[in-house]
C-alpha positions in Angstrom: 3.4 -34.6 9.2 1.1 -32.0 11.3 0.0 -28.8 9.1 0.9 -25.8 10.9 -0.4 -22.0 11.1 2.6 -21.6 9.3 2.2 -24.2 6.1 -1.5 -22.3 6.0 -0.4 -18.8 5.7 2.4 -20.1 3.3 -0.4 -21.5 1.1 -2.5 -18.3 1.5 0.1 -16.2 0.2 1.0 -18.7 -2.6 -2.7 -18.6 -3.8 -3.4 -14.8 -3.3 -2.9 -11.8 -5.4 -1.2 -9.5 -4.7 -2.8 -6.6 -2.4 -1.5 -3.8 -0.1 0.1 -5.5 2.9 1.2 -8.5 1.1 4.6 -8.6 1.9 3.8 -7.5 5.7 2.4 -11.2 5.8 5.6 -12.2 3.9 8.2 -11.2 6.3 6.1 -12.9 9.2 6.1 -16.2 7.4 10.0 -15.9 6.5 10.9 -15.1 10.2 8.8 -18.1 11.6 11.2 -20.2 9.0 14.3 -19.0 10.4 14.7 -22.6 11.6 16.3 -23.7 8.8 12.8 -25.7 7.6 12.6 -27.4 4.1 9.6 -28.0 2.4 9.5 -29.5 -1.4 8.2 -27.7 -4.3 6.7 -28.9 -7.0 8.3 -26.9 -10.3 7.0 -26.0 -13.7 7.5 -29.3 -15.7 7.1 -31.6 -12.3 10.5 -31.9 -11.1 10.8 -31.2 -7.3 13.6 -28.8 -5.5 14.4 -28.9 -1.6 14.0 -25.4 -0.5 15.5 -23.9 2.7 12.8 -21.4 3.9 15.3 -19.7 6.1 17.2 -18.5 2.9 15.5 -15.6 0.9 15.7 -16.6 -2.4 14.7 -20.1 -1.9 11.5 -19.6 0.3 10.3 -17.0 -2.3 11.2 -19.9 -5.1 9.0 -21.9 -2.6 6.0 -19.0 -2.6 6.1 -19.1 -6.3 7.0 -15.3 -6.1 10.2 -16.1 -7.8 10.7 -16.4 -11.8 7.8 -18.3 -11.8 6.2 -16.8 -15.1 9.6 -16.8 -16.4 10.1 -20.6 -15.7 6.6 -21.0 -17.2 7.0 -19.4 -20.2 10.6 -21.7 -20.4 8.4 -25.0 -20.7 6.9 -23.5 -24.1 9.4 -22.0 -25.3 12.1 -25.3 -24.8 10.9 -28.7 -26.5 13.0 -32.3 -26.8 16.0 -32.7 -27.8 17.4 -28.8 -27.5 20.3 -27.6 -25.9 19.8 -25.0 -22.6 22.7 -23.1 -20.8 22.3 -22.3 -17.5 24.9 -19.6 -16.3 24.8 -18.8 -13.0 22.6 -22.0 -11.9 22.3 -20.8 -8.6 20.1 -23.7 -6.8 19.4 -25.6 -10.5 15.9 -24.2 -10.5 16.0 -23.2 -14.2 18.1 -26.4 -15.0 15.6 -28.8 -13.6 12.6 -27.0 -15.2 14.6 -27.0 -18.7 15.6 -30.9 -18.2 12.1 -31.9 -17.8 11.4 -30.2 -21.1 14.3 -31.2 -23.5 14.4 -34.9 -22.1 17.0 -37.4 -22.5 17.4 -36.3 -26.0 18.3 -32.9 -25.0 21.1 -31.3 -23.2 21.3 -29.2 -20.0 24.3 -27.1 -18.9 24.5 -25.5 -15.4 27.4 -23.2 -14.2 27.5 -22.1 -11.3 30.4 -19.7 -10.5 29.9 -18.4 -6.7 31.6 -21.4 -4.7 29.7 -20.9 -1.7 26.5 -20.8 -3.4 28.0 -23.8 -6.0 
């Protein structure tokens, strides 16, 4: 697959701190998604999740600007063989980060009660 302006500006804003303008550089990479264009991403724990760029929520879950130290700090706190809940699962991005960690010993719950979204 050919790397695009587009997959480099994604990566620059993934990498970047934060700094006045930011999300100027944002909005231009969301509206060059508006294509509908998936790209994988790789989540804490090392399970991967489709994400549709042209959606919000999933291309900032793609940028890493979304929960990410929150789903960080889940891989420490969770550990094999415990029991996670996930109540409003949304796209399953807590549920897959929480199944990598509890492991077939463990159990992993997702609820999802929006059916569009479900």
């Amino acid at each position: 697959m050919k790397t695009t302006i587009n997959d480099y500006i994604g990566q620059f804003i993934k990498t970047t701190p934060e700094f006045k303008g930011k999300w100027r550089i944002i909005r231009y990479w969301m509206n060059q998604n508006k294509d509908h264009r998936t790209k994988y991403r790789i989540l804490p724990g090392g399970e991967k999740i489709l994400c549709d760029l042209s959606i919000p929520y999933e291309a900032m879950v793609y940028l890493k600007r979304e929960e990410q130290k929150d789903l960080e700090l889940l891989t420490q706190l969770l550990k094999p063989s415990d029991t996670f809940v996930d109540c409003g699962a949304n796209i399953g991005i807590w549920s897959l980060v929480a199944a990598s960690r509890v492991s077939y010993s463990g159990k992993v719950y997702a609820f999802e009660p929006n059916p569009s979204t479900f």
